[in-house]
Biopython code that builds the backbone (N, CA, C, O; Angstrom):
import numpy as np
from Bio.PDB.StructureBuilder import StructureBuilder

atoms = [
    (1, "UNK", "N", (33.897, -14.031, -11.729)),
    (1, "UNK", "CA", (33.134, -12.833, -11.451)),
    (1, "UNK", "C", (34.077, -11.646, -11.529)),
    (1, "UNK", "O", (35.031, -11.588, -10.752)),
    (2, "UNK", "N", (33.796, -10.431, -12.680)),
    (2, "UNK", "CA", (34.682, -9.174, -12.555)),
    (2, "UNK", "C", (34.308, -8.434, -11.145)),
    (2, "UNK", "O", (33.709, -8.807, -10.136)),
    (3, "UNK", "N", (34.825, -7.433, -11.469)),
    (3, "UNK", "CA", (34.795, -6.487, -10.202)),
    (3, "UNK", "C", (33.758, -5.291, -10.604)),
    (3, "UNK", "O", (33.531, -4.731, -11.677)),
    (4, "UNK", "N", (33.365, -5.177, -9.632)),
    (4, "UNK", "CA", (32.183, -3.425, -9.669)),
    (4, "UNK", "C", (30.652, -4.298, -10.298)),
    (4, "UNK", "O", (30.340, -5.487, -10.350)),
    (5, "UNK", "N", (30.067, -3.212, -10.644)),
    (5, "UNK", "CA", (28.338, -4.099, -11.674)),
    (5, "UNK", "C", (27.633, -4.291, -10.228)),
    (5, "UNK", "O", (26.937, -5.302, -10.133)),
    (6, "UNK", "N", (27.691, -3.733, -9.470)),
    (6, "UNK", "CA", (26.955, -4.030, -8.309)),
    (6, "UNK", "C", (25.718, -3.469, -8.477)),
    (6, "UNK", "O", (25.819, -2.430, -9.128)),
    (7, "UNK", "N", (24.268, -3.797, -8.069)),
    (7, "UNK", "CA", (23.201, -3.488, -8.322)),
    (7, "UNK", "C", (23.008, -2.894, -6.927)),
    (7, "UNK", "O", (22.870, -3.614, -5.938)),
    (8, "UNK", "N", (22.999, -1.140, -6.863)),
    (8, "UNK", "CA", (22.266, -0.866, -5.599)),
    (8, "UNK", "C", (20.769, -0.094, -5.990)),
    (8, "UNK", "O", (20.480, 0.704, -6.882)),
    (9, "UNK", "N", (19.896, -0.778, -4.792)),
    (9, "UNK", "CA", (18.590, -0.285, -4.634)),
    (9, "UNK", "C", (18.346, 0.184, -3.537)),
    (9, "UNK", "O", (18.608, -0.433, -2.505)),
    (10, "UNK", "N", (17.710, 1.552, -3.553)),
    (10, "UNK", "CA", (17.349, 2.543, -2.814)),
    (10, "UNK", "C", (15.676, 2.685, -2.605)),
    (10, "UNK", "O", (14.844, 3.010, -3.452)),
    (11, "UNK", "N", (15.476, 2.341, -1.227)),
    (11, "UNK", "CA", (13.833, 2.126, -0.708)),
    (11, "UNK", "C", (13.711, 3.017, 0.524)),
    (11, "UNK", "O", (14.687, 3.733, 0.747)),
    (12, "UNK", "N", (12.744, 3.088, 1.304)),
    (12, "UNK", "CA", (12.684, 3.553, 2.435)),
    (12, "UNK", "C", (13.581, 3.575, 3.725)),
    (12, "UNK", "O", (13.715, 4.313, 4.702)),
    (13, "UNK", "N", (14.222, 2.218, 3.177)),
    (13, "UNK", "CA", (15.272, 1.588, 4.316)),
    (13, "UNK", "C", (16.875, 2.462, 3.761)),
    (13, "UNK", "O", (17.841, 2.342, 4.514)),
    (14, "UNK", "N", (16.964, 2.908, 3.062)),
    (14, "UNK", "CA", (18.681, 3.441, 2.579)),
    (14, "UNK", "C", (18.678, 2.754, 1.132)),
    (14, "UNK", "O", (17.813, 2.581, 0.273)),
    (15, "UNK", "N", (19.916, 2.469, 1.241)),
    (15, "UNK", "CA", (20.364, 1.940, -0.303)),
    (15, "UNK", "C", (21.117, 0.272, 0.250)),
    (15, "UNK", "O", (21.790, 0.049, 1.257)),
    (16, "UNK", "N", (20.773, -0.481, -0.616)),
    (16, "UNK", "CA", (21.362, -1.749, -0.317)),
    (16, "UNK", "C", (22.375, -2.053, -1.593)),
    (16, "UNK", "O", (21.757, -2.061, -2.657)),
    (17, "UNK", "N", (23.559, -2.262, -1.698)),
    (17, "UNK", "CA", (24.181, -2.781, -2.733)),
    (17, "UNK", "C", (24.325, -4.256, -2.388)),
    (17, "UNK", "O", (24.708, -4.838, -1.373)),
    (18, "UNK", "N", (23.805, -4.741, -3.804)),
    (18, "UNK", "CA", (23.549, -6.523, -3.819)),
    (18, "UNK", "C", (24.810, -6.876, -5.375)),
    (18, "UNK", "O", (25.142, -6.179, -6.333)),
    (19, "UNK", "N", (25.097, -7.963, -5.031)),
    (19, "UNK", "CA", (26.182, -8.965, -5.886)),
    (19, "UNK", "C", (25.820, -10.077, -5.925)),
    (19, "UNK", "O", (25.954, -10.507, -4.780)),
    (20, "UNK", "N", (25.295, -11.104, -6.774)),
    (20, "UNK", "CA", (25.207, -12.294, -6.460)),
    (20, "UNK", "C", (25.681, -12.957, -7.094)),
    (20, "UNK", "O", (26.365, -12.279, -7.860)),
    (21, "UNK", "N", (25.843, -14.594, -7.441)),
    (21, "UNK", "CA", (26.549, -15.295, -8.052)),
    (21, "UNK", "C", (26.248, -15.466, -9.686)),
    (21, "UNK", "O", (25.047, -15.731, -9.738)),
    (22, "UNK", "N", (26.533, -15.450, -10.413)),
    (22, "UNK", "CA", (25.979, -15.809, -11.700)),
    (22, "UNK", "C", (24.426, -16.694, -11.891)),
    (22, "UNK", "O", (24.706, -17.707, -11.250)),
    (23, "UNK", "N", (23.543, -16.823, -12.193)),
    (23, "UNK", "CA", (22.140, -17.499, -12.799)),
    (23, "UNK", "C", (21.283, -16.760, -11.487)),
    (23, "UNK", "O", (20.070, -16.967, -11.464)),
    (24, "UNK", "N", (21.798, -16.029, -10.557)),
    (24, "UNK", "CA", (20.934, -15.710, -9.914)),
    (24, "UNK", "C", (19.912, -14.131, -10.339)),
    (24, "UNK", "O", (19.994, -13.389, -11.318)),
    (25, "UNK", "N", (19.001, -14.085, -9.131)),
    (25, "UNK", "CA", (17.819, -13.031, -9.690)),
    (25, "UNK", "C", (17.844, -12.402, -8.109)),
    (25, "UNK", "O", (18.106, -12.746, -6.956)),
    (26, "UNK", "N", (17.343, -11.132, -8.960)),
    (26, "UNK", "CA", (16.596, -9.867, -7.588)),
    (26, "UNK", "C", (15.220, -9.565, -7.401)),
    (26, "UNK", "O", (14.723, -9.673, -8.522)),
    (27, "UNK", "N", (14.401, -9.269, -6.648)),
    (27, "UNK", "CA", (13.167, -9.192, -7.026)),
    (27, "UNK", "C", (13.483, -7.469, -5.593)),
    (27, "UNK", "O", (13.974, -7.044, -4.547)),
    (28, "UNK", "N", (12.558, -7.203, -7.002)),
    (28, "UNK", "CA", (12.390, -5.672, -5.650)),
    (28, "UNK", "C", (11.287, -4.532, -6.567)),
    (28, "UNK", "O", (11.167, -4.421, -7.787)),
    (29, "UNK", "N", (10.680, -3.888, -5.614)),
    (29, "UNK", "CA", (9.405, -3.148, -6.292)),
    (29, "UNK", "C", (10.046, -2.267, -6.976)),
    (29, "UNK", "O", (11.089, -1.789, -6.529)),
    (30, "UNK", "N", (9.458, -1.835, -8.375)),
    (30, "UNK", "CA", (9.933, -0.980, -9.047)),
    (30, "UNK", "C", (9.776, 0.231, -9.147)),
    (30, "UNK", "O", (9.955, 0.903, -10.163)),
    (31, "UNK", "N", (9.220, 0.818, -7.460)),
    (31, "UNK", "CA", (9.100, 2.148, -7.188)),
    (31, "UNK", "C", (10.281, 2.666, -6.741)),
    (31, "UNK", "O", (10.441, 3.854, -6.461)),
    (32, "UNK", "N", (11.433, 1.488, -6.634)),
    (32, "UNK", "CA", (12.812, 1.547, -5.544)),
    (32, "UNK", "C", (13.546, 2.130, -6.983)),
    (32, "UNK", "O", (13.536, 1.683, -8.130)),
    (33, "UNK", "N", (14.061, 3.103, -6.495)),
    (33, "UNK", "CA", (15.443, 4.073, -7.340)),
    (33, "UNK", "C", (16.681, 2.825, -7.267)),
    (33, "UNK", "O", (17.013, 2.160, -6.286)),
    (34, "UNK", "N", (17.142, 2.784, -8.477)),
    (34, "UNK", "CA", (18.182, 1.677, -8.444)),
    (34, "UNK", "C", (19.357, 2.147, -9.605)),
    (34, "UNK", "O", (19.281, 3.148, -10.318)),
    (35, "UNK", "N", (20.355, 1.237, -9.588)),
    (35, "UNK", "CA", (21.382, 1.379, -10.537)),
    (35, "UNK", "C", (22.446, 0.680, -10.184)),
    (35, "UNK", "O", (22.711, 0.198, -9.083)),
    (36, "UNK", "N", (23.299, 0.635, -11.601)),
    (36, "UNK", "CA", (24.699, -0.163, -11.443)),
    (36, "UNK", "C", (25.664, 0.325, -10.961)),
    (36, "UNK", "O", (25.767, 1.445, -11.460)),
    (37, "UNK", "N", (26.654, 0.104, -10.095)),
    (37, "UNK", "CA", (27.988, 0.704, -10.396)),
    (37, "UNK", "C", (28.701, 0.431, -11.727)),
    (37, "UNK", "O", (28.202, -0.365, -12.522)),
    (38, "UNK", "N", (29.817, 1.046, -11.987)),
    (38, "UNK", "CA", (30.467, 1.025, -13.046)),
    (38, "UNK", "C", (31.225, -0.615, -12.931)),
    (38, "UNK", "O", (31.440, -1.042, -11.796)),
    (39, "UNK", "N", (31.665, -1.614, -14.327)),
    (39, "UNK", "CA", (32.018, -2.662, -13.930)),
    (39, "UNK", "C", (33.786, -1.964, -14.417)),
    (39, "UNK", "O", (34.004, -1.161, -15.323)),
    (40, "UNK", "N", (34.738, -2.549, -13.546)),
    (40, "UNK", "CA", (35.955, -2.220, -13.447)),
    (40, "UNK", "C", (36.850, -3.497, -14.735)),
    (40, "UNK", "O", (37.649, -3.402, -15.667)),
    (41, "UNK", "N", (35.996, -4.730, -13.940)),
    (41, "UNK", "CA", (37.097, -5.708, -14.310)),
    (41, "UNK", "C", (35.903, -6.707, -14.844)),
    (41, "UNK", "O", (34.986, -7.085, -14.115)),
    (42, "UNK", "N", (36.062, -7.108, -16.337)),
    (42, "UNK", "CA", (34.753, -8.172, -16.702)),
    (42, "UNK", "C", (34.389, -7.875, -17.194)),
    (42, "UNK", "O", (35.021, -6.999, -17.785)),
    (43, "UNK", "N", (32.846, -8.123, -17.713)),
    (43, "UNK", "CA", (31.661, -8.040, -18.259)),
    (43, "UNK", "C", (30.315, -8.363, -17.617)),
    (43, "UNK", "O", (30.062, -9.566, -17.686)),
    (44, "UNK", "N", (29.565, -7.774, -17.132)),
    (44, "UNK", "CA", (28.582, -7.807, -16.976)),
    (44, "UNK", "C", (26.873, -8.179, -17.565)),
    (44, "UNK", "O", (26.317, -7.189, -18.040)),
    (45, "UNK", "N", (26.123, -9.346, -17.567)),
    (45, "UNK", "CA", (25.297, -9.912, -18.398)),
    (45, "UNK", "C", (23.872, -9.473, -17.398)),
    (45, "UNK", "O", (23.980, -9.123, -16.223)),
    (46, "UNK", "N", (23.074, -9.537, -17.848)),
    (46, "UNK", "CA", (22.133, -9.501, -17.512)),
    (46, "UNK", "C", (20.419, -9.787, -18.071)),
    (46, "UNK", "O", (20.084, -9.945, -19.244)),
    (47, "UNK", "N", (19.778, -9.792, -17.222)),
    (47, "UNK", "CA", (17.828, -9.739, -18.305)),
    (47, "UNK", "C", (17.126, -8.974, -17.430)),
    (47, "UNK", "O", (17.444, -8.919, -16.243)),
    (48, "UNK", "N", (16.173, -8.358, -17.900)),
    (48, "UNK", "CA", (15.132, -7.265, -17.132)),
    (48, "UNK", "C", (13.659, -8.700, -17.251)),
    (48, "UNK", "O", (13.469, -9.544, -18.127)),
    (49, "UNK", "N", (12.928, -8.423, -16.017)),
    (49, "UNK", "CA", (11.932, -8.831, -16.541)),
    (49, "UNK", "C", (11.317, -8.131, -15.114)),
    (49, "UNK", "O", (11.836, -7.935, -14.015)),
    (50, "UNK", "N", (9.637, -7.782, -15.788)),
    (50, "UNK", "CA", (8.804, -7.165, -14.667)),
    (50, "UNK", "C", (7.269, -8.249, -14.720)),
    (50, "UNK", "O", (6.629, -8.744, -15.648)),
    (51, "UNK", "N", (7.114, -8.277, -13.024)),
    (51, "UNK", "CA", (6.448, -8.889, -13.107)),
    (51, "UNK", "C", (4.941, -7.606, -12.411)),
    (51, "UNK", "O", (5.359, -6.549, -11.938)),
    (52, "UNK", "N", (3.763, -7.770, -12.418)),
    (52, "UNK", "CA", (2.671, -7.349, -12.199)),
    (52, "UNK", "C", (1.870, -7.667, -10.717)),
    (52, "UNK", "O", (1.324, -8.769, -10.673)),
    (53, "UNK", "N", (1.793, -7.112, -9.937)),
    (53, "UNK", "CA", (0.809, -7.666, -8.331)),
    (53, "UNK", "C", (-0.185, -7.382, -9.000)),
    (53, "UNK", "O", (-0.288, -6.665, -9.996)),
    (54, "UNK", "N", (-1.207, -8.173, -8.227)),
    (54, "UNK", "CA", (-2.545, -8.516, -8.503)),
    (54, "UNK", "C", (-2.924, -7.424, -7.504)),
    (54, "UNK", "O", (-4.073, -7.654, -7.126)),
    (55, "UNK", "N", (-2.499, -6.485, -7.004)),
    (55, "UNK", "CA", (-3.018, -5.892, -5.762)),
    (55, "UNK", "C", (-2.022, -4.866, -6.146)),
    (55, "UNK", "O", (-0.838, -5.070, -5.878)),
    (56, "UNK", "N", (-2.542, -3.333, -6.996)),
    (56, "UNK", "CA", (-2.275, -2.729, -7.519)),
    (56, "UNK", "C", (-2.119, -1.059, -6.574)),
    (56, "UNK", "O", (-1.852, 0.076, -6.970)),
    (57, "UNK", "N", (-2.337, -1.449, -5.632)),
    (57, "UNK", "CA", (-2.483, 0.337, -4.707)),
    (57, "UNK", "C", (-0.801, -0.459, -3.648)),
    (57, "UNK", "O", (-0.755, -1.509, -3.007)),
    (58, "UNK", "N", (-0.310, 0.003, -3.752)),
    (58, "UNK", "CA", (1.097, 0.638, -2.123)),
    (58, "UNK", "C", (0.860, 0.030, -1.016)),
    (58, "UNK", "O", (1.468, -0.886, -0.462)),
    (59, "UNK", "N", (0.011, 0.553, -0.754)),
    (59, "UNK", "CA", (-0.624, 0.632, 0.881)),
    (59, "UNK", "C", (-1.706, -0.213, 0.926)),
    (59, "UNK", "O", (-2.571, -0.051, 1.788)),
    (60, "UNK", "N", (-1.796, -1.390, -0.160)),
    (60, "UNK", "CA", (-2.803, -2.370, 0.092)),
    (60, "UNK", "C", (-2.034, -3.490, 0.429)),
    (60, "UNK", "O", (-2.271, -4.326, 1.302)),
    (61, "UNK", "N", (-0.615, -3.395, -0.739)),
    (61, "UNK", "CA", (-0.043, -4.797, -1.040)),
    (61, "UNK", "C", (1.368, -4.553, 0.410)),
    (61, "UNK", "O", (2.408, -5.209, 0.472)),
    (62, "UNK", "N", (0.957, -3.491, 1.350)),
    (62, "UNK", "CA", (2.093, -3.242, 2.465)),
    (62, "UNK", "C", (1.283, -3.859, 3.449)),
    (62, "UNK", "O", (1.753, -4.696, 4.219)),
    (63, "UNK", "N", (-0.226, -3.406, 3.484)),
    (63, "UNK", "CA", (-1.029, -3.885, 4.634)),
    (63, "UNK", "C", (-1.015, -5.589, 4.478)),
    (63, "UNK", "O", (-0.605, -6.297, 5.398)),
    (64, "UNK", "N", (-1.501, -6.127, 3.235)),
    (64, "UNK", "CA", (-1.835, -7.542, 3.545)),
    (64, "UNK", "C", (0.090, -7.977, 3.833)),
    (64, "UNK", "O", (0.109, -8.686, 4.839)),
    (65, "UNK", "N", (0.862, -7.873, 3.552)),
    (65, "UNK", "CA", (2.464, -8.301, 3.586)),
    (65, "UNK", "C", (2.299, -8.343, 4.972)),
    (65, "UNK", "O", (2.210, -9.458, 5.485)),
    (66, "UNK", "N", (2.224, -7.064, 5.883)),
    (66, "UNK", "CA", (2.605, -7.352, 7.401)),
    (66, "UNK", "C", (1.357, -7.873, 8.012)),
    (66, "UNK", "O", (1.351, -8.123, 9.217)),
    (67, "UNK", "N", (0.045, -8.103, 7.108)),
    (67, "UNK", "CA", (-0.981, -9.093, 7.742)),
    (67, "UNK", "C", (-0.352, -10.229, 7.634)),
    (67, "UNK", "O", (-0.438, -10.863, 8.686)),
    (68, "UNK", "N", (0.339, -10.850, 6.691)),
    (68, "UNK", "CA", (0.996, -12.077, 6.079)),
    (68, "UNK", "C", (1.441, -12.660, 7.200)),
    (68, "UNK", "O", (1.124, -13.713, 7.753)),
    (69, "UNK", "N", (2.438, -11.593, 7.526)),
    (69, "UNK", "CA", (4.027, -11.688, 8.595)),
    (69, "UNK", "C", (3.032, -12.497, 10.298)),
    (69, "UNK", "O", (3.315, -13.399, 11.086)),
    (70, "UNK", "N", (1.819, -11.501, 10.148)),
    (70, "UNK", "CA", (1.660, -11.235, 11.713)),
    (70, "UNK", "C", (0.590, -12.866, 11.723)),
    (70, "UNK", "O", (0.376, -13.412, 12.806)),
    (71, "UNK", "N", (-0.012, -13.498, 10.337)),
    (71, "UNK", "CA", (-0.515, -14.263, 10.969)),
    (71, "UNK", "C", (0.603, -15.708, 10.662)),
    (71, "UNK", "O", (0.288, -16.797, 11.142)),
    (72, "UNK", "N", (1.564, -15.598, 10.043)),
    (72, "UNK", "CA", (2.344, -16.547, 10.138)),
    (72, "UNK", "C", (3.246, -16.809, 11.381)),
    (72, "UNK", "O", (4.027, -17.743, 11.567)),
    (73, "UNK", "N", (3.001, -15.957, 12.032)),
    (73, "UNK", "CA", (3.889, -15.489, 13.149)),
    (73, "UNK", "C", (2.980, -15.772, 13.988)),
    (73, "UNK", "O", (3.396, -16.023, 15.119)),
    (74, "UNK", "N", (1.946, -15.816, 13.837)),
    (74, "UNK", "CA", (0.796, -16.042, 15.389)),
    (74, "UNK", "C", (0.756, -17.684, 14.875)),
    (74, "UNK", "O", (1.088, -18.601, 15.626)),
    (75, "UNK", "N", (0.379, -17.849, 13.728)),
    (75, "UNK", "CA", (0.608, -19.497, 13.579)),
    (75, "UNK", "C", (1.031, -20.536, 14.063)),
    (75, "UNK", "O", (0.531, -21.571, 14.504)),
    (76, "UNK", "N", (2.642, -19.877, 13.840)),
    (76, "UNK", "CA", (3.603, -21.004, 14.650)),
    (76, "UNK", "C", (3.746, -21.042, 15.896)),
    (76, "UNK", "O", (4.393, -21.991, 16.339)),
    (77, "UNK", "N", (3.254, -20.143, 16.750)),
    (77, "UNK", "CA", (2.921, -19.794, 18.243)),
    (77, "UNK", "C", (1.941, -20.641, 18.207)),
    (77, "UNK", "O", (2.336, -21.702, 18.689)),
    (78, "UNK", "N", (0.754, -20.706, 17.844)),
    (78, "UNK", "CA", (-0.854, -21.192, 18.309)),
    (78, "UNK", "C", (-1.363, -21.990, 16.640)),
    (78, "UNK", "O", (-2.284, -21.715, 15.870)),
    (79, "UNK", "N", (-0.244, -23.076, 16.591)),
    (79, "UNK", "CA", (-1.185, -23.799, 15.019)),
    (79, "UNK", "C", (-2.837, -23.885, 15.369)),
    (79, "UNK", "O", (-3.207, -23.765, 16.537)),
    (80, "UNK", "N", (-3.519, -24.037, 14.596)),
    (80, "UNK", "CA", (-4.889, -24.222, 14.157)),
    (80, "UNK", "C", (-5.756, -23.140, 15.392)),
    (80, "UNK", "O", (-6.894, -23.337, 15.817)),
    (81, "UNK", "N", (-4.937, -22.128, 15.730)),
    (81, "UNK", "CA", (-6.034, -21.419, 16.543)),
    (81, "UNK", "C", (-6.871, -20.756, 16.018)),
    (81, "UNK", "O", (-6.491, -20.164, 15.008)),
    (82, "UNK", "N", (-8.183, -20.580, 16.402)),
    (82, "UNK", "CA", (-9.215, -20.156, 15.711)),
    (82, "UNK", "C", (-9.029, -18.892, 15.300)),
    (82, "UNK", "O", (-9.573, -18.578, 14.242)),
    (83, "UNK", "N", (-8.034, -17.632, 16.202)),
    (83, "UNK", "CA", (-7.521, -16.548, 15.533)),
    (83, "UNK", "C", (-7.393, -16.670, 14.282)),
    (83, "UNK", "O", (-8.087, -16.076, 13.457)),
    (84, "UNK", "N", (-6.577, -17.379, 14.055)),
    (84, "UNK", "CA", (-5.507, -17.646, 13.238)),
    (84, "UNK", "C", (-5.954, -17.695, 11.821)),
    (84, "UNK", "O", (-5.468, -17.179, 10.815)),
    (85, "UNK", "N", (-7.694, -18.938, 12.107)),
    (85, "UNK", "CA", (-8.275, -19.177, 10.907)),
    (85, "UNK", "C", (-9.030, -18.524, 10.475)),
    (85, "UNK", "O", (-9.374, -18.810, 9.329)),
    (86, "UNK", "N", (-9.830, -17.052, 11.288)),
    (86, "UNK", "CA", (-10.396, -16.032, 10.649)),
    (86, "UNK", "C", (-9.257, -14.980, 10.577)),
    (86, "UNK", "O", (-9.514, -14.423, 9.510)),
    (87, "UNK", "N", (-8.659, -14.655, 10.850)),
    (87, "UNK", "CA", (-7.390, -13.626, 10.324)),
    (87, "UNK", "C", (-7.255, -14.014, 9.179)),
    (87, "UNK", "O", (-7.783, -13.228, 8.392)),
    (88, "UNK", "N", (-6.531, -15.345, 8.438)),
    (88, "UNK", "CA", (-6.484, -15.725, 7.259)),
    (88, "UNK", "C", (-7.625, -15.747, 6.627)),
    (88, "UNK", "O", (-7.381, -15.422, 5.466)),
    (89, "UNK", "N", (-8.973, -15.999, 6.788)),
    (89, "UNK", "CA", (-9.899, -15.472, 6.203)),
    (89, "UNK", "C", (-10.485, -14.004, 5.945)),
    (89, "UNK", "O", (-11.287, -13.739, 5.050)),
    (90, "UNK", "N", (-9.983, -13.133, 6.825)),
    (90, "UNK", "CA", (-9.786, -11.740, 6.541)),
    (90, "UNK", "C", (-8.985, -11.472, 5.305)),
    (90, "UNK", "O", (-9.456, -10.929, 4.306)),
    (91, "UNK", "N", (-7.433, -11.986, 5.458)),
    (91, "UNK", "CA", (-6.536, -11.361, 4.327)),
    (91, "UNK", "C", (-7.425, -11.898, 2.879)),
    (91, "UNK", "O", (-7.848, -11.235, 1.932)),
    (92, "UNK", "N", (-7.485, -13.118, 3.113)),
    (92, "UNK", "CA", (-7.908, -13.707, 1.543)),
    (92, "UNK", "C", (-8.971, -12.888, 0.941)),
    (92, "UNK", "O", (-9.031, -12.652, -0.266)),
    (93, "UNK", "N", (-9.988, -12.373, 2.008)),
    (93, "UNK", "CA", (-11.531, -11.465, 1.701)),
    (93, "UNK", "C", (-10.505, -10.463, 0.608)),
    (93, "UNK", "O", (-10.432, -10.341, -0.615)),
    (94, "UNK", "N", (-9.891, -9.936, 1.624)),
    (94, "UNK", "CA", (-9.221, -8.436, 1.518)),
    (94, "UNK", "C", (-8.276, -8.816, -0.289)),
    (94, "UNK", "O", (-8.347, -8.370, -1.434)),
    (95, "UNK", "N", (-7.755, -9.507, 0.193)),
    (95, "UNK", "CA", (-7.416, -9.832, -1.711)),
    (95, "UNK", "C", (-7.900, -9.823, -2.578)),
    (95, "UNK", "O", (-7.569, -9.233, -3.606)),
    (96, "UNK", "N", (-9.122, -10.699, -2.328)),
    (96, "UNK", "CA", (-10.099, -10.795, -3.507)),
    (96, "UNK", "C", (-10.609, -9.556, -3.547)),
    (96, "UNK", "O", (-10.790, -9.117, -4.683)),
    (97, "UNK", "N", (-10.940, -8.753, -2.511)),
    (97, "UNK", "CA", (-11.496, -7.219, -2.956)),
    (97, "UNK", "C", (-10.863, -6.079, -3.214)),
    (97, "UNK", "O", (-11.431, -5.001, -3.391)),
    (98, "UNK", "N", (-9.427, -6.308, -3.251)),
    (98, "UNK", "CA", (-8.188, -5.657, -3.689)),
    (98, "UNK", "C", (-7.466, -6.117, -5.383)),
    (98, "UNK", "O", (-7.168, -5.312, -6.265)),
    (99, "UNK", "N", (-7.370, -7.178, -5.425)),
    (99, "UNK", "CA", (-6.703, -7.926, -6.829)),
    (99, "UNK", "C", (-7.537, -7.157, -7.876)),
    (99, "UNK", "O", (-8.714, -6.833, -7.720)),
    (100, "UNK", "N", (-6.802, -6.913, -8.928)),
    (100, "UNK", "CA", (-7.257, -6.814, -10.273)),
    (100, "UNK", "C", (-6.945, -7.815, -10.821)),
    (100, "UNK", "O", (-5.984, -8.379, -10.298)),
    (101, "UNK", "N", (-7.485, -8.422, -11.928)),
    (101, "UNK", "CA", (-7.438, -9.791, -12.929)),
    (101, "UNK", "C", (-7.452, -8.982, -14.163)),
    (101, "UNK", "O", (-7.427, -9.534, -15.263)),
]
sb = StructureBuilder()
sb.init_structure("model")
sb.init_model(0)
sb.init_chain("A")
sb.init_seg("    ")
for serial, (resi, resn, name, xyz) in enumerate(atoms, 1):
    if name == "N":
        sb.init_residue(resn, " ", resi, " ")
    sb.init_atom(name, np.array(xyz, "f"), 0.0, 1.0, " ", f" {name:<3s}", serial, name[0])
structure = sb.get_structure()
């Protein structure tokens, strides 16, 4: 591995500079301001690829994420509680009436 080629991405949270090992991947929304540092020592390889959400608005695919969080998180507290199984039937509604195909 040369030196520098660091990939930092800039989101709501600051800027994160990431390095990882060779064959590995980043995944991060492509509203995030990003860039390389300069590589010092090496060569640097890489591939772009973008992938598409089915759930095309910001503030849809933020709401169901921390719906995600909050019923996986009530889950493992209370498996099969009946919360649990209409909450997840909420998000899924909410997908299907959010997703584009």
């Amino acid at each position: 591995m040369g030196d520098g080629g660091e990939r930092v991405i800039e989101d709501t949270h600051g800027a994160k500079s990431v390095k990882l090992p060779a064959r590995s991947m980043i995944l991060y929304p492509s509203t995030s301001l990003h860039h390389v540092t300069p590589v010092t020592r090496g060569a640097r390889l890489c591939s772009f690829y973008w992938l598409q959400s089915l759930v095309r608005d910001n503030h849809h695919r933020a709401m169901l994420f921390d719906m995600d969080i909050a019923i996986q998180r009530l889950g493992a507290e209370k498996p099969g509680h009946p919360s649990v199984v209409q909450l997840t039937g909420v998000y899924h509604n909410l997908m299907r009436t959010w997703a584009e195909l």
